[in-house]
C-alpha positions as CSV (number, residue, x, y, z in Angstrom):
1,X,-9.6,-4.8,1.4
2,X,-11.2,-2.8,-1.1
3,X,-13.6,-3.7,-3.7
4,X,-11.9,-3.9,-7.6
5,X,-13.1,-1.2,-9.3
6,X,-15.1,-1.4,-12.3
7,X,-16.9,1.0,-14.2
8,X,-20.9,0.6,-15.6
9,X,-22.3,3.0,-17.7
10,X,-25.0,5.0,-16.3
11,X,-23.3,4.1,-12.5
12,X,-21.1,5.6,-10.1
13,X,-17.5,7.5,-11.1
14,X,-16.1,7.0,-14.4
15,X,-12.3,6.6,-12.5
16,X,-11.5,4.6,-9.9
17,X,-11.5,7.4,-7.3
18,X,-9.0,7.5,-4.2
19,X,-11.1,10.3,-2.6
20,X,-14.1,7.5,-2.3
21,X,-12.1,5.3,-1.1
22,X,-10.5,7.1,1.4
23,X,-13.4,8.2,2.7
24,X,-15.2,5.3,2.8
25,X,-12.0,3.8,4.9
26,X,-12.3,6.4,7.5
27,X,-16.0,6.6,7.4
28,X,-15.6,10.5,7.7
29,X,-13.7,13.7,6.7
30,X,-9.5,13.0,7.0
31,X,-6.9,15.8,6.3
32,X,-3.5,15.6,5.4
33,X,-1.2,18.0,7.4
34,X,2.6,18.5,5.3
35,X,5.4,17.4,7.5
36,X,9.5,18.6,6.5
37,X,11.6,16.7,9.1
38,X,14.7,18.1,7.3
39,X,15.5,15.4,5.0
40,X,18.3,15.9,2.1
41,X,18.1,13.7,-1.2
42,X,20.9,11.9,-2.7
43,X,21.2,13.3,-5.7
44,X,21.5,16.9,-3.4
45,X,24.0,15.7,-0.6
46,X,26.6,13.8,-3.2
47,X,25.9,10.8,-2.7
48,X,24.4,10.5,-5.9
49,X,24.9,13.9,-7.1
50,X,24.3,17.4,-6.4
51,X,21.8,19.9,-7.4
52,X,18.5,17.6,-7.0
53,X,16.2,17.4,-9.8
54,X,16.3,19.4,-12.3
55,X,12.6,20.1,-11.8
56,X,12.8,20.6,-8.6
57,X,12.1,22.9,-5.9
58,X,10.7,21.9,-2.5
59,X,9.2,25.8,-1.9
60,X,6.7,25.2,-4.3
61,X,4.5,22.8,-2.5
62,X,5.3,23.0,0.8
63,X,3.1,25.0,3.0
64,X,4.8,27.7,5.3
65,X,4.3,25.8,9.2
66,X,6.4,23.2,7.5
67,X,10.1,24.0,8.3
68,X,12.8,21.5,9.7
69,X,13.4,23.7,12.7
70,X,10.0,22.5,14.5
71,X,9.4,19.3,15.9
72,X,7.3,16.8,14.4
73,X,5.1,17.4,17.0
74,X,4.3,21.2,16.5
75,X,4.2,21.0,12.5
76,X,1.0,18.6,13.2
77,X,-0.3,21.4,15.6
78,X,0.3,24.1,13.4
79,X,-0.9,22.1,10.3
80,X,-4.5,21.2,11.8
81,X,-4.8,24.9,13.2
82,X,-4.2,26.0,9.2
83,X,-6.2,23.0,7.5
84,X,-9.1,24.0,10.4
85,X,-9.8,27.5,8.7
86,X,-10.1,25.6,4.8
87,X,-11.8,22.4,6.1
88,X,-14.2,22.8,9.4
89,X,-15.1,19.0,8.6
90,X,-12.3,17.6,9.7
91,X,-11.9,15.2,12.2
92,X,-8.5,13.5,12.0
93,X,-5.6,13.8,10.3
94,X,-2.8,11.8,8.2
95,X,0.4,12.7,8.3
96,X,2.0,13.2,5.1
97,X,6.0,13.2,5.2
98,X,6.3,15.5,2.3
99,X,9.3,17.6,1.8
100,X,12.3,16.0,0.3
101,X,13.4,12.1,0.7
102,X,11.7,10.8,3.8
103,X,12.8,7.4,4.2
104,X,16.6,8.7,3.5
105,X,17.7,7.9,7.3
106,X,18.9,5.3,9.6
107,X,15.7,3.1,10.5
108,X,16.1,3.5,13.9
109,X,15.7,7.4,13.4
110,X,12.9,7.3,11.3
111,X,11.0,4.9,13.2
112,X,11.1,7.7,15.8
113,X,9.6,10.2,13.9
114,X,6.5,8.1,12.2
115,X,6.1,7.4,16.1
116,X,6.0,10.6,16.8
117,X,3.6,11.9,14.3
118,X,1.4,8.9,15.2
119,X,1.2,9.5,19.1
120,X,-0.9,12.6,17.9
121,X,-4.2,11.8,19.1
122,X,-5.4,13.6,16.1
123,X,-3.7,11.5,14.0
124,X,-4.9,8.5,12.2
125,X,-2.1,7.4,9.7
126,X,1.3,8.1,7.6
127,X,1.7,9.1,4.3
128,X,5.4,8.6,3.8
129,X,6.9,10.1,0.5
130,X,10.4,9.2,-0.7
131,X,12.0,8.0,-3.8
132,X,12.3,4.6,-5.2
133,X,16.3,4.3,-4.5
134,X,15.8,4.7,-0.3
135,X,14.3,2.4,0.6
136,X,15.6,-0.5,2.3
137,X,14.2,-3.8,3.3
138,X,15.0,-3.6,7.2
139,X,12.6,-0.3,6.9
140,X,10.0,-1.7,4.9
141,X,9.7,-5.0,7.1
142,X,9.0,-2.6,10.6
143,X,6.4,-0.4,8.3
144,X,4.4,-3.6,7.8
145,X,4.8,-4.0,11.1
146,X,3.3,-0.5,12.0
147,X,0.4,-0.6,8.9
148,X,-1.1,-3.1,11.4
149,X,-2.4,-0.9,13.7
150,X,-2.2,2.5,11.8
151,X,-3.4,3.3,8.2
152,X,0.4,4.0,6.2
153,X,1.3,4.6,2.6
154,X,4.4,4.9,0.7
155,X,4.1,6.6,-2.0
156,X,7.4,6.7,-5.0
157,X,8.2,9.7,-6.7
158,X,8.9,7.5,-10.2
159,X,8.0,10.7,-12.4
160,X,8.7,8.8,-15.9
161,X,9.1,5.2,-17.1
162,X,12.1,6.5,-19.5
163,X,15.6,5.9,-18.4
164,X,16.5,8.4,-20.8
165,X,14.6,10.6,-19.1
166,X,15.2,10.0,-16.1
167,X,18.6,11.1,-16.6
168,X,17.9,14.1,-18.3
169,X,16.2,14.9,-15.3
170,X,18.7,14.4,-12.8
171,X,16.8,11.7,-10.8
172,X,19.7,9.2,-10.1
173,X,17.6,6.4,-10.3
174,X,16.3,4.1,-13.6
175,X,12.5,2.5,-14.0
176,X,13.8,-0.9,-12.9
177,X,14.2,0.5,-9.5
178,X,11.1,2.1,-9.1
179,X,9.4,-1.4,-10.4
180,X,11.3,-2.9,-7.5
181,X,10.5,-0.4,-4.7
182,X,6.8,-0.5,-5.9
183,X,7.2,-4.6,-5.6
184,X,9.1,-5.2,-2.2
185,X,6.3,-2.5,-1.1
186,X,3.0,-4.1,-2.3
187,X,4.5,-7.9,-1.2
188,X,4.4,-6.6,2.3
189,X,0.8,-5.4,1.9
190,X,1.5,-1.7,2.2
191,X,-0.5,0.8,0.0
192,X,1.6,2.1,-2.7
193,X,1.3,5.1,-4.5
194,X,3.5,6.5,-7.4
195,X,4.0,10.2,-8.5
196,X,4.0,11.0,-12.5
197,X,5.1,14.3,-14.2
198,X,3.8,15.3,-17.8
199,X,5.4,17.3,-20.3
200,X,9.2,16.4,-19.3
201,X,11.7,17.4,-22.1
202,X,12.0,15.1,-24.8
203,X,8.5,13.0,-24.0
204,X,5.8,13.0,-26.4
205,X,2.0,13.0,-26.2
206,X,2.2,9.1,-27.5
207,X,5.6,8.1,-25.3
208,X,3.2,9.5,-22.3
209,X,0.1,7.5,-23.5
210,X,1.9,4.4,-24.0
211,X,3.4,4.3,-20.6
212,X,0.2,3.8,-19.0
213,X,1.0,0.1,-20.0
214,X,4.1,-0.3,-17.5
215,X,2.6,1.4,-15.0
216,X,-0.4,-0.9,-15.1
217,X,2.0,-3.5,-14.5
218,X,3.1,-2.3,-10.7
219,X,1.3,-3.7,-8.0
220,X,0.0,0.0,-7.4
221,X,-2.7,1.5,-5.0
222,X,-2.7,4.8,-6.3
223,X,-1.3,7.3,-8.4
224,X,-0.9,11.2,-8.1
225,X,-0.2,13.0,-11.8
226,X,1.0,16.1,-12.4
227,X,1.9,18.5,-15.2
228,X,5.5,20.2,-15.5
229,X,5.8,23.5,-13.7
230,X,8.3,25.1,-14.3
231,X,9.4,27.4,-11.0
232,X,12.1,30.4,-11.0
233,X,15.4,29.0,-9.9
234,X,15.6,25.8,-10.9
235,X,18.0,24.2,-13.7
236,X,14.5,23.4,-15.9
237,X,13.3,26.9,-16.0
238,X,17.2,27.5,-17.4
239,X,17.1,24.4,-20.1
240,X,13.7,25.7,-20.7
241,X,14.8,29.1,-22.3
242,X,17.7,27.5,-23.5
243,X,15.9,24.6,-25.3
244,X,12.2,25.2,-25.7
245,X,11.8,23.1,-29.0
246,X,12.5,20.2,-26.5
247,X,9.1,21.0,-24.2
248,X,5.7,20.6,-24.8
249,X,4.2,23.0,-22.5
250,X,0.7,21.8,-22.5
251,X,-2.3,24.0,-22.2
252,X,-5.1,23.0,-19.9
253,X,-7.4,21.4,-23.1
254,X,-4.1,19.6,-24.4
255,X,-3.9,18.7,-21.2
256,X,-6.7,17.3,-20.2
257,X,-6.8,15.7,-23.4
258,X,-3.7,13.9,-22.5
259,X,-4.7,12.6,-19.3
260,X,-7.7,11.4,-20.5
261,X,-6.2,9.5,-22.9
262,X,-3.7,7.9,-20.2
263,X,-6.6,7.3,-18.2
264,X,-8.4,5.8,-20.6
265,X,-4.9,2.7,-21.4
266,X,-4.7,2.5,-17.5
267,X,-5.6,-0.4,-15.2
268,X,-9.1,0.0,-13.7
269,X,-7.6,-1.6,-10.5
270,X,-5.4,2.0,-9.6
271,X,-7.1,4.6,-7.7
272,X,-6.2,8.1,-9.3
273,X,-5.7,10.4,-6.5
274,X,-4.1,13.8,-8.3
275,X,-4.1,14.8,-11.6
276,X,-2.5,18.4,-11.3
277,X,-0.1,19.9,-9.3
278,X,-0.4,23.8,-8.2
279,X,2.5,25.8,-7.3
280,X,2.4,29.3,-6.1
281,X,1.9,31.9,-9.2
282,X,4.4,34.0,-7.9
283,X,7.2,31.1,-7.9
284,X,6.1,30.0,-11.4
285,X,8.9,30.9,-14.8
286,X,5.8,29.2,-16.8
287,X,4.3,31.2,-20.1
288,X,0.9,29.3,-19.1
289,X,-1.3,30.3,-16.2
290,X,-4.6,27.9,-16.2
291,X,-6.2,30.1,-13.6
292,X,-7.7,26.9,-11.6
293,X,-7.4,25.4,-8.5
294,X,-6.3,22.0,-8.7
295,X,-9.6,20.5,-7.6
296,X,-11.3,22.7,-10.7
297,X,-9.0,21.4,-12.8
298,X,-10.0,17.7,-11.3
299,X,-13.9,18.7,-12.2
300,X,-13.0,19.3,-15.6
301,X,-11.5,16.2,-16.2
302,X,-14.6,14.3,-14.8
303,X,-16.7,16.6,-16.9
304,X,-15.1,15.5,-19.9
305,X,-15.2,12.0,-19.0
306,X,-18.8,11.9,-19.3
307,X,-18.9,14.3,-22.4
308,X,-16.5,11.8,-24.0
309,X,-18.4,8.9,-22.8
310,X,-15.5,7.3,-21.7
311,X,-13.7,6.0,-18.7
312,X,-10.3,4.4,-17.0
313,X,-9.6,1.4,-18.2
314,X,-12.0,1.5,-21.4
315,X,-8.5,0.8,-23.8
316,X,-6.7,-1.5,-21.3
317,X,-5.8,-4.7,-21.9
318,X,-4.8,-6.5,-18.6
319,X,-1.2,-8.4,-19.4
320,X,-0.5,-6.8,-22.8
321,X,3.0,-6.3,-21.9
């Protein structure tokens, strides 16, 4: 169980920080190797609707080892043999079900391939990303099952707490699901995370800021944030040039500045894990190029924590809702 985070001026991180964590859980250097076991989403296959999110393309974030055609098996091998060259330190590795809608299968075949990733002796746990709508209670009672022997997170691509938005967007779900996938998660004692994307079409700097509140209200273990990108191809990059009074395409200080001031109305008791996503340059349809790596941009935001003399939590009121 970890210890609640809270901050003291003049002591430790000024954010409750998932890297420390992690690391202190392991008690040495973990990697996490991309896995695509060839899911489909429901709002691609019909089910829901077709053309995925409007954001939305898989490519962009997926590292090359990582294609459907390999088993489960050799992606891990492959992974750790790329991941070896950028981090010598590593000793084990989690596996992080990335591409796509990973719990969007019958249980009995997904079971098989978490067991398969987890028979890796290199492996020490399951990061297991999928979307609020997909999962089912059957599959969440055998993952508590499994978290017992194996470190396993779930982690909910929720992106906004704005039905509107939402729809805009093409996700096929509404926040009252994602509050319910984030619940039925967290009363089984699995780690939760949650994904958020800034700058979506018709969200303002304050709507942003404000949400902070109903997030703090999820029994959450983590969140990742992002910034739009907007990548060639996809149906944003189109409403983008069609409607670009209806974005706010942030630049890195307006940014930062924005995150910080999320940060700042969240609960103390999340660990932040990601703050920026970073797609290929050559995939980008984006007038903005930051020039950083995601971990520079990271060191800026903890830079201007301390310049700001401020921290996660400082504005958060716990049960203002």
């Amino acid at each position: 169980m970890r210890e609640k985070y809270k901050y003291e001026p003049g002591r430790g991180r000024r954010y409750n920080s998932y890297a420390d964590w992690f690391g202190s859980l392991f008690g040495r250097r973990v990697q996490k190797v991309s896995i695509n076991a060839g899911f489909t989403c429901p709002n691609r296959d019909g089910t829901l609707g077709y053309g995925g999110c409007t954001y939305c393309s898989n490519d962009a974030f997926i590292p090359g080892y990582c294609t459907p055609d390999k088993s489960i098996t050799d992606q891990i091998e492959q992974g750790i043999a790329f991941h070896r060259r950028r981090y010598r330190r590593a000793e084990s590795y989690i596996a992080y079900f990335q591409a796509y809608t990973n719990t969007y299968a019958e249980t009995g075949r997904l079971l098989g391939l978490y067991e398969e990733a987890l028979r890796h002796p290199a492996v020490a746990g399951l990061v297991i990303g999928t979307r609020p709508d997909c999962v089912s209670s059957d599959l969440l009672d055998r993952l508590e099952v499994m978290a017992r022997d194996s470190f396993l997170m779930i982690e909910y691509g929720i992106e906004s707490v704005s039905d509107k938005t939402l729809e805009r967007i093409n996700r096929g779900h509404d926040f009252a699901t994602a509050i319910r996938a984030v619940e039925d998660a967290a009363a089984r004692g699995l780690n939760t995370g949650a994904h958020l994307i800034f700058g979506l079409p018709g969200e303002s700097r304050q709507q942003i800021t404000e949400s902070a509140a109903q997030i703090s209200s999820l029994p959450l273990t983590s969140l990742k944030i992002r910034q739009l990108q907007l990548i060639k191809g996809t149906a944003m990059a189109d409403e983008y040039r069609e409607m670009p009074d209806d974005f706010d395409l942030y630049s890195l200080e307006e940014y930062l500045d924005l995150v910080i001031s999320f940060c700042e109305n969240l609960s103390p008791g999340i660990m932040i894990d990601r703050i920026s996503g970073e797609a290929p340059p050559a995939m980008l349809d984006d007038p903005r190029d930051w020039h950083l790596r995601s971990n520079e941009i990271f060191r800026l935001f903890e830079q201007q924590l301390d310049e700001r003399d401020t921290w996660q939590g400082r504005l958060y009121k716990q049960n203002r809702l």
